[in-house]
C-alpha positions as a Python dict, from the first residue, in 0.01 Angstrom:
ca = {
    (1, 'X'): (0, 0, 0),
    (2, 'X'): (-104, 325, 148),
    (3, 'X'): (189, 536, 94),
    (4, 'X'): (275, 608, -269),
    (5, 'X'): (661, 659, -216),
    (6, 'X'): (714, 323, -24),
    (7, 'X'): (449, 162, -308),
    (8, 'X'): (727, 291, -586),
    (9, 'X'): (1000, 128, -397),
    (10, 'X'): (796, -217, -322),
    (11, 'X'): (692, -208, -628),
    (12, 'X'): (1091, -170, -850),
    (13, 'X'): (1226, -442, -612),
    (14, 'X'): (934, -708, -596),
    (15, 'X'): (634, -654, -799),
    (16, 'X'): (784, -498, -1104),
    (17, 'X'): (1209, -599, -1096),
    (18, 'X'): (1313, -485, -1419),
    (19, 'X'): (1538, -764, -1452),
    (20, 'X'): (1375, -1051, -1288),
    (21, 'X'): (994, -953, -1350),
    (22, 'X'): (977, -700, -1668),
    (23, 'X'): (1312, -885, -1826),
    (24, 'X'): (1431, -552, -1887),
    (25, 'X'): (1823, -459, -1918),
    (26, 'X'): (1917, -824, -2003),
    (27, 'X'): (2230, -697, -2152),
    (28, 'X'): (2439, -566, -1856),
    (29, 'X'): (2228, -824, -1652),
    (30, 'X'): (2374, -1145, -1885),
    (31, 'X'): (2742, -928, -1945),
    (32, 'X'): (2855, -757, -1668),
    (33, 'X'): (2779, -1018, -1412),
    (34, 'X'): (3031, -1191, -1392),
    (35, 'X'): (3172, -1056, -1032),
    (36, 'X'): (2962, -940, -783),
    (37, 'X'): (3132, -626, -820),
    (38, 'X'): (3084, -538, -1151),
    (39, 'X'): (2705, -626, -1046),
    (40, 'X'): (2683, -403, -815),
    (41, 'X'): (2923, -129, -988),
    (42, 'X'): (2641, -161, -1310),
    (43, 'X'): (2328, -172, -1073),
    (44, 'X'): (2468, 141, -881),
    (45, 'X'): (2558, 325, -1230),
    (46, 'X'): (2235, 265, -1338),
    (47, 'X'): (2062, 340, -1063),
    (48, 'X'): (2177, 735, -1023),
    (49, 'X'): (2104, 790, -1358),
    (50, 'X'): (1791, 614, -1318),
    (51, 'X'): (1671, 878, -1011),
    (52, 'X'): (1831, 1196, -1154),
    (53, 'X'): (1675, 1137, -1541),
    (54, 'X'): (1328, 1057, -1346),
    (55, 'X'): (1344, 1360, -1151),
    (56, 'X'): (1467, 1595, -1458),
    (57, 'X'): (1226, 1500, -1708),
    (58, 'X'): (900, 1465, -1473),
    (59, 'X'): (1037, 1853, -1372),
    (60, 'X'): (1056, 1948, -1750),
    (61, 'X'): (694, 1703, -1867),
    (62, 'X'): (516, 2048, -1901),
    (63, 'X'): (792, 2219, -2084),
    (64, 'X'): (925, 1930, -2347),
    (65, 'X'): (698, 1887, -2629),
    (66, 'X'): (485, 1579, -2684),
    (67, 'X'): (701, 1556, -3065),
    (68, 'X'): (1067, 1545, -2978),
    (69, 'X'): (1018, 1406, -2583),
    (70, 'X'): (1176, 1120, -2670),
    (71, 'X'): (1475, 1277, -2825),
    (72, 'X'): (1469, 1525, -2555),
    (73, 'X'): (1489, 1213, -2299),
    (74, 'X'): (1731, 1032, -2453),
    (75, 'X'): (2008, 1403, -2470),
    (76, 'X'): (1918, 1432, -2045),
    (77, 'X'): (1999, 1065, -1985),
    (78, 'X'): (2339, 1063, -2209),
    (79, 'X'): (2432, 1399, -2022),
    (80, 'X'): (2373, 1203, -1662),
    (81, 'X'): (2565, 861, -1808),
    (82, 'X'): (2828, 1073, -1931),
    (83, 'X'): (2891, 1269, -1585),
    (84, 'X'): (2876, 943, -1426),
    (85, 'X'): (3118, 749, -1660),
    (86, 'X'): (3320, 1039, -1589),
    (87, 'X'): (3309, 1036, -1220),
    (88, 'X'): (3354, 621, -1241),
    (89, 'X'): (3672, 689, -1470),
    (90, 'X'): (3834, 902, -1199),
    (91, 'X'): (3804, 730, -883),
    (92, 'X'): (3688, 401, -990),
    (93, 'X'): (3907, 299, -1293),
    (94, 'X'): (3968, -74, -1192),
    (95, 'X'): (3567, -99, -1231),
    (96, 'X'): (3548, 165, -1525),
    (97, 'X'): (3780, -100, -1733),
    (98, 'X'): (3550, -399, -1672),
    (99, 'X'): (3252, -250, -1720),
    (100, 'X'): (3361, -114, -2044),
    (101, 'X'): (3094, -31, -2304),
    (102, 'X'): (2824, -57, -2086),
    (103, 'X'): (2865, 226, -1933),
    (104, 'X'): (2774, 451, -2215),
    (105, 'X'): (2543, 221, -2366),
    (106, 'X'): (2336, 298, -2037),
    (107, 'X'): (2203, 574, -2238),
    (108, 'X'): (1969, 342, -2428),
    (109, 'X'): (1879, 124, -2143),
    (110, 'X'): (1502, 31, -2232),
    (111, 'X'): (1476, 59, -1823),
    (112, 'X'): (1584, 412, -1805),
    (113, 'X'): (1369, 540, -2157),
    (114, 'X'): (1063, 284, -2058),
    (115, 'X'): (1028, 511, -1704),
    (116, 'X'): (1034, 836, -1870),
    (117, 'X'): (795, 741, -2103),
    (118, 'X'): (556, 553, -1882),
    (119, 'X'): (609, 700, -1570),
    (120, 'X'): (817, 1026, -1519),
    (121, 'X'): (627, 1218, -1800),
    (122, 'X'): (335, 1162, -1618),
    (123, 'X'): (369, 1211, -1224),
    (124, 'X'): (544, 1452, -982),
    (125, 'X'): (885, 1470, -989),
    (126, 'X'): (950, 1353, -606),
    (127, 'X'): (725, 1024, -687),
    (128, 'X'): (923, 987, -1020),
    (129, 'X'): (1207, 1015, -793),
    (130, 'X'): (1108, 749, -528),
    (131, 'X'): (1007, 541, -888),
    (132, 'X'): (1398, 561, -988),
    (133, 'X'): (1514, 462, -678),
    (134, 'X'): (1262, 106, -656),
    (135, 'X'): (1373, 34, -988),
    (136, 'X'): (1701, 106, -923),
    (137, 'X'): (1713, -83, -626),
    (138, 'X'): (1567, -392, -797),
    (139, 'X'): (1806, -394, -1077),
    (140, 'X'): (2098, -329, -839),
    (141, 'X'): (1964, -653, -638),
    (142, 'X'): (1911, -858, -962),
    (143, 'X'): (2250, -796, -1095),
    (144, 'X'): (2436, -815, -769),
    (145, 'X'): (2270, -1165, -695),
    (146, 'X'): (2370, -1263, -1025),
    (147, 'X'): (2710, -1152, -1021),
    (148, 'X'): (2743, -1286, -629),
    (149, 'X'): (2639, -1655, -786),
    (150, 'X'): (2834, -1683, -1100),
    (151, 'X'): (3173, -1577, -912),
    (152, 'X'): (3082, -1816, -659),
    (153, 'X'): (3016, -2107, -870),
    (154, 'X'): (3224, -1951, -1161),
    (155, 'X'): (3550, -1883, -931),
    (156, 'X'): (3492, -1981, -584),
    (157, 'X'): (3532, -1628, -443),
    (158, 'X'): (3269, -1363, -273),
    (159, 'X'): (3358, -1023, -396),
    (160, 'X'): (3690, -1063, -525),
    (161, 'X'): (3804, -1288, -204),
    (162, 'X'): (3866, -1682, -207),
    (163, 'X'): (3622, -1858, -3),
    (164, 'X'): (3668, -2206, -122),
    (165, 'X'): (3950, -2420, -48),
    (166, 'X'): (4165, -2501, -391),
    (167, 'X'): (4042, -2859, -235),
    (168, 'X'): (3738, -2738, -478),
    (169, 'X'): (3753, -2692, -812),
    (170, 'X'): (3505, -2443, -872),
    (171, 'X'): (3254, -2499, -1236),
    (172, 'X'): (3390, -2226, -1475),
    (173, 'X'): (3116, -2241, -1708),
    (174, 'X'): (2915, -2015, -1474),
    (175, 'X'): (3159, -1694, -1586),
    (176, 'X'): (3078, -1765, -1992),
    (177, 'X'): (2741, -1665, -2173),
    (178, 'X'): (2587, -2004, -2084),
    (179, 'X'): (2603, -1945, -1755),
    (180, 'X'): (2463, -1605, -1725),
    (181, 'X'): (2127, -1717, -1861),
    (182, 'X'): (2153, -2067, -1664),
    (183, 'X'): (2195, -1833, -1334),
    (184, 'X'): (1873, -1604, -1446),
    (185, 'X'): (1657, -1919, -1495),
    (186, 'X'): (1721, -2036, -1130),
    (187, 'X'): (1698, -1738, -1031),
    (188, 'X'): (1346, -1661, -1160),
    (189, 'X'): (1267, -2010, -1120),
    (190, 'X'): (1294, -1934, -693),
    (191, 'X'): (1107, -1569, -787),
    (192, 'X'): (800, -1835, -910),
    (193, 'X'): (854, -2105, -630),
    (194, 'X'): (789, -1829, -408),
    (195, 'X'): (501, -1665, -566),
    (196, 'X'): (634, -1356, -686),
    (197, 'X'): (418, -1392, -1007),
    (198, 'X'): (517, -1158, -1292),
    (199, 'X'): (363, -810, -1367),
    (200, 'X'): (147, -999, -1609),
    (201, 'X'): (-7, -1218, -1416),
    (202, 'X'): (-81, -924, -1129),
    (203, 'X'): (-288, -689, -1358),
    (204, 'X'): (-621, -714, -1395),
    (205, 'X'): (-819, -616, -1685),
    (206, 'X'): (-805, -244, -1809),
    (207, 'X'): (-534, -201, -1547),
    (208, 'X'): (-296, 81, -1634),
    (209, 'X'): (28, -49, -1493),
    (210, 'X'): (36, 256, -1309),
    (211, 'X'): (-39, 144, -911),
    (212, 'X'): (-23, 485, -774),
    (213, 'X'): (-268, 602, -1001),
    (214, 'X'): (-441, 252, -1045),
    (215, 'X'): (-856, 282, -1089),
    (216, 'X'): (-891, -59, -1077),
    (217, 'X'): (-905, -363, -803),
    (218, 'X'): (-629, -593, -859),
    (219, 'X'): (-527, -932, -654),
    (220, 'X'): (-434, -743, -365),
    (221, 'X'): (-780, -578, -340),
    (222, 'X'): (-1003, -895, -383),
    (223, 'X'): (-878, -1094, -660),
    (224, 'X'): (-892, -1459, -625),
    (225, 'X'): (-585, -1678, -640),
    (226, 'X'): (-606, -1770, -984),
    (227, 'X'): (-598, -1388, -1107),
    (228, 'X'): (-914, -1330, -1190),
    (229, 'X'): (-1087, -998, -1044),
    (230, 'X'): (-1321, -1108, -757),
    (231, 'X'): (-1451, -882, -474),
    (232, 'X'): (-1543, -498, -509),
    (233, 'X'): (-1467, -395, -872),
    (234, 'X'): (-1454, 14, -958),
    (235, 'X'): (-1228, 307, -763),
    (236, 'X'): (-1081, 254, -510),
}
């Protein structure tokens, strides 16, 4: 893909979901997903701290040094979770309560830390921007899906409303633990029926995981089907 921003954004929601590809953030993803709602509430949260700690710390990359960055990461992000946690506590307390701990415990989310680390310390800050928002976008979709499924199956309702007749006795197991990871599995399971291979599979040797700075030629460039580099090797 030509254009590095849209490439961030294609690459958080398909070829890098931190949920459904990386298996990042399986705790709110297996927790907090039991409404569509709270889903989408988490993915959301997430997400805005996500693009804001991206865009601080890729600002401040020159100016934090190499020996405390991490702690240095980790005191921007809790600043950002706790302004939002705030905000979600004043207008949105009916989701604030079910969400719970999980808000604050978005401060060590290994999705938030791993894109400082990997990516925001290392590019501009508008591309470590456009990086927060595919990621959060993916996450938001993988936990929304999630939650959309188990309160379906769970509950019979669609966002807090009934859809199925009380005819219907919906299959409560899909709202307890076991059901959270049954609903990941199928859900991954259609991710591989359809080809979306994981971020494994798509890199080549010596690749960086970095595609907006890749120097290698992956699948997309001439790989055969099976993975292995084929076609023009060398920059691109």
């Amino acid at each position: 893909m030509k254009n590095p921003y849209l490439e961030r954004i294609y690459n958080g929601i398909v070829k890098e979901n931190p949920a459904l590809v990386l298996m990042l953030g399986m705790c709110p993803t297996l927790a907090v997903t039991t409404s569509a709602m709270n889903g989408l509430g988490m993915g959301v949260s997430t997400m805005a701290v996500l693009i804001l700690s991206n865009l601080i710390i890729s600002a401040l990359r020159k100016a934090i040094p190499g020996e405390v960055r991490l702690p240095a990461y980790i005191v921007i992000v809790a600043s950002l979770v706790t302004v939002v946690e705030l905000l979600m506590e004043a207008y949105l307390p009916a989701l604030y309560s079910a969400l719970g701990i999980y808000i604050p415990l978005i401060v060590v989310n290994c999705i938030i830390l791993g894109r400082a680390e990997a990516y925001a310390s290392k590019n501009t800050p508008i591309l470590s921007a456009f990086d927060g928002i595919g990621m959060g976008i993916g996450f938001t979709l993988a936990l929304t899906v999630a939650g959309i499924l188990r309160e379906f199956l769970g509950a019979g309702s669609f966002f807090g409303m009934q859809v199925l007749p009380d005819s219907i006795k919906p299959i409560g197991m899909f709202i307890t633990p076991p059901g959270a990871f049954l609903v990941l599995a199928i859900v991954v399971a259609v991710m591989n029926g359809a080809s979306i291979a994981t971020r494994a599979n798509e890199m080549v040797k010596g690749c960086d995981g970095c595609c907006a700075t890749c120097s290698k030629t992956c699948k997309s460039d001439g790989a055969d089907a099976s993975g292995k580099e084929g076609g023009k090797e060398g920059q691109k």
